[in-house]
N, C-alpha and C positions, 0 to 999 in steps of 0.2 A: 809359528806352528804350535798347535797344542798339545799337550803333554799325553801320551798313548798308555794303556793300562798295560800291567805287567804283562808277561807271555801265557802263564798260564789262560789267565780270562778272554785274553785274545783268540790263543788259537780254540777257547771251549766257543766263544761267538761267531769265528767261522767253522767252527763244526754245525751251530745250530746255522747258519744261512745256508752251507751246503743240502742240508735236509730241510727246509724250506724249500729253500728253488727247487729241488728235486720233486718235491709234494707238489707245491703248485705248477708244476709242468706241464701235470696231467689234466688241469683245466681246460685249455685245448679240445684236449680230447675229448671230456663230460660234454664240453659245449656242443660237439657237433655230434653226439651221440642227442641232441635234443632235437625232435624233428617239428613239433606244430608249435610251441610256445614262442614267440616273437622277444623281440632282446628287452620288451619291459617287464613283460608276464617273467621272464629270467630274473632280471633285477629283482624283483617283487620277494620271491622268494630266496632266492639267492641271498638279498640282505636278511630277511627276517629270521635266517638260519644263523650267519653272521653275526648278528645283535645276540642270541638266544647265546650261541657258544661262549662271545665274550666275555656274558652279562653272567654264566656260569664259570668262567674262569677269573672273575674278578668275586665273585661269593667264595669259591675256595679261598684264594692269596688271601683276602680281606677281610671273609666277613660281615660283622654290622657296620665295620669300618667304610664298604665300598661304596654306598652313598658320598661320603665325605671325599674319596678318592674322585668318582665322580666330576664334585662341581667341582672338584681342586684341580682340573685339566684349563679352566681359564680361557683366558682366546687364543693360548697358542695352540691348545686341543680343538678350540673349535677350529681353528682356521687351517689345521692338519685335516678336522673330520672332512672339513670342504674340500682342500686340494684332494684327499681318498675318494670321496664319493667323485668327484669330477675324473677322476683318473679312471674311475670302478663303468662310469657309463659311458665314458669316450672307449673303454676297452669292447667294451659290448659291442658296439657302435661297429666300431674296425673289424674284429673277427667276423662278425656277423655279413659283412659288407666284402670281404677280401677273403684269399686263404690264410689259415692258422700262420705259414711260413712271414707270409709277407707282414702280419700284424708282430709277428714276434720279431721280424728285422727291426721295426721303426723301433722297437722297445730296446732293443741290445741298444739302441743309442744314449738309456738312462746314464748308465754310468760316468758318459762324458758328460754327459748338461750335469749333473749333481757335481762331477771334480771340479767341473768352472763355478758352477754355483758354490759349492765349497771352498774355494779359493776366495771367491771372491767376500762371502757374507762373512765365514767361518775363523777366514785366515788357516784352513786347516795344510795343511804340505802333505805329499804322503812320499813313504819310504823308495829306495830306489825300488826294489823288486816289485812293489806294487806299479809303478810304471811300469817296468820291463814286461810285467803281466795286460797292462791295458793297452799295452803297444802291440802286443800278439795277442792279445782278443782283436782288438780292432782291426787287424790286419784281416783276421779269422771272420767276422764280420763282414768285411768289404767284401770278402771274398762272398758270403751269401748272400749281400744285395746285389753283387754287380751280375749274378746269377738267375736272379729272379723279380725284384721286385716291379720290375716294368710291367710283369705279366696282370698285377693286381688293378680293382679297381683306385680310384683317385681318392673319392672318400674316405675308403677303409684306410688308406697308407696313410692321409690328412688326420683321421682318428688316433691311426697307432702314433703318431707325434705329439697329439695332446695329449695323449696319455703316457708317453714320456715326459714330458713337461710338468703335467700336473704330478707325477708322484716323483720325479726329483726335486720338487718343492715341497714333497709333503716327506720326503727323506731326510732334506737339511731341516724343515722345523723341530723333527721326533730330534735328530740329533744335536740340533740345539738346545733344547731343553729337555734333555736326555734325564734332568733332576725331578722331570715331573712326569707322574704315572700316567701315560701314553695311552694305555690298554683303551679308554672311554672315547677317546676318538674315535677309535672303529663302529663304536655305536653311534656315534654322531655319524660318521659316514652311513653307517646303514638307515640310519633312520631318516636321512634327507631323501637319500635313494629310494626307500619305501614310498614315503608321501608322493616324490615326486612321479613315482609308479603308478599311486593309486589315483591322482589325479588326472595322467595321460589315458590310463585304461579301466575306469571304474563302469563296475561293472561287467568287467571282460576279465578277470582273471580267473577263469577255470580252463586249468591242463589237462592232460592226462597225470593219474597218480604214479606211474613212472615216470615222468617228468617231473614232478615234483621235488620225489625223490629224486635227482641227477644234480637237482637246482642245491635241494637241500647238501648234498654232498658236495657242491661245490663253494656253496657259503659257510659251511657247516663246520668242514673237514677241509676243504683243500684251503682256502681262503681264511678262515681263521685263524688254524694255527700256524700258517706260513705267517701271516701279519702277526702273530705275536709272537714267533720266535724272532720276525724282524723288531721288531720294538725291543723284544730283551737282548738283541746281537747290540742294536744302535749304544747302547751305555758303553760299551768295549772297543769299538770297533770307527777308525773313522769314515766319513758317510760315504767318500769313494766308493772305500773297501767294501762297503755294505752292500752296495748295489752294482760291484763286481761280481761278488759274489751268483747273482741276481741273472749274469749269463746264461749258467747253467740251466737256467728258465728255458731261457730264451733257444738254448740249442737243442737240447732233450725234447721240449713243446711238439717242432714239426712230426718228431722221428717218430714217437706214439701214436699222430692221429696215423702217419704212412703205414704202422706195424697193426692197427686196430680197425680202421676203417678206408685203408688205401688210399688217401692224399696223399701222392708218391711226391716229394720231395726233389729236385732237381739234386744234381751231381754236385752242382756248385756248394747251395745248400748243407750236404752231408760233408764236403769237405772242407767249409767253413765254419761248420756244428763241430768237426772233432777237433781242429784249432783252438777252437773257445773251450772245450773241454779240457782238452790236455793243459791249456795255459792256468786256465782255474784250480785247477785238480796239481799242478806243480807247486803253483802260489801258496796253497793248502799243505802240502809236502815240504816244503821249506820251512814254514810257521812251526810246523810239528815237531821238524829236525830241530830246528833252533830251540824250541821248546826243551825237549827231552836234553842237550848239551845241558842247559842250563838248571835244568833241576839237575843235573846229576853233578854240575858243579855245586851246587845248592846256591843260586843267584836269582835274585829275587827282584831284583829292580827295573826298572820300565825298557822294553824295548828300544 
């Protein structure tokens, strides 16, 4: 097992993953407030918002330095930017193709393909309570697939699996090389994603400029700073933990498009979304308490 950073930084890393998942939740819902633009014209600008925010959040941190930051991502950066962009158009793919609910069941299943993959590359273990926690999500989970997901098409649920797959491969790289500045893969993500946009529909990319903007909000805003509060949680956090976190996506997602544009969500659904809630949001509560003990004893050493 490898060695976990002290409490403080821990529980400041799932504070930034809770407000990430909570951000990007609302992706869902931008998507399907998009009514003419098809899932590449999306891509298209979706990444180019992406690249732009990054490419501005790496000038702040860095500076003249951020070129150098740049090529110093290597091919573990590239081969994360790949698994992200693969994850970024198999997701389109799914939601596009199925309901928001059923694309966000296949994804609740990241967290267990990353603990095995983690296990297995990582050698990472994780604590009891983070079990105890992915054993009552996943309970919470079943309970929303066994509720719904037959209803979707084949496609879309095939989609939402490789896009499980491909970002718990592209969660254990960031957290494997957790020593090298991460943030440049997202542009390598978006920039394969662009090309491979402008290639399938050149020509063909004019939206409406409120779609645009939806897109840009979703690459922009939703999608960016959730992927780089994820890269700054991975230094703290092991990769499990990270894309436990990552639930809270997953369960919030359905209930905003149901409260915004009426995708009413099955029974099952809503009582398998507040399972995963509650379990997430305990997980989070414990880290806290344990926290606060321990500065007040003034202890400082590794969880």
């Amino acid at each position: 097992m490898q060695p976990f950073d002290p409490p403080v930084r821990r529980a400041h890393a799932m504070g930034l993953m809770i407000v990430s998942s909570v951000g990007i939740s609302f992706g869902g819902l931008v998507i399907r407030s998009i009514e003419t633009a098809d899932v590449w014209q999306i891509n298209f600008y979706r990444s180019l918002a992406l690249i732009v925010t990054v490419t501005l959040i790496m000038g702040l941190r860095h500076g003249r330095a951020a070129p150098a930051r740049v090529r110093g991502i290597g091919r573990p950066g590239l081969l994360a930017g790949i698994m992200l962009a693969a994850a970024g158009i198999s997701f389109l793919q799914s939601i596009t193709s199925t309901t928001v609910a059923n694309t966000l069941f296949m994804l609740s299943a990241i967290p267990f393909f990353t603990a095995a993959l983690a296990w297995i590359f990582l050698k990472e273990g994780l604590h009891r309570s983070t079990i105890l926690t992915m054993i009552a999500a996943a309970c919470g989970v079943g309970v929303m697939v066994a509720g719904g997901i037959g209803a979707g098409s084949l496609y879309g649920n095939v989609m939402g699996l490789v896009t499980a797959l491909c970002f718990s491969g592209y969660a254990i790289i960031v957290r494997r090389h957790r020593e090298i500045e991460m943030l440049p893969a997202l542009i390598v993500s978006g920039g394969l994603i662009v090309c491979i946009s402008v290639l399938l529909r050149w020509g063909d990319l004019a939206i409406p400029l409120r779609e645009i903007a939806l897109c840009l909000l979703l690459g922009g805003v939703l999608s960016g700073l959730a992927n780089a509060l994820f890269i700054a949680a991975s230094k703290h956090l092991a990769a499990a933990e990270l894309t436990l976190f990552m639930l809270l996506e997953f369960a919030l997602g359905p209930v905003w498009v149901w409260l915004f544009v009426a995708e009413t969500p099955t029974a099952a659904t809503i009582a398998g979304g507040t399972v995963v809630i509650l379990s997430v949001a305990i997980r989070a509560m414990i880290e806290l308490a344990r926290n606060h003990r321990r500065r007040k004893r003034g202890i400082q050493t590794p969880f």
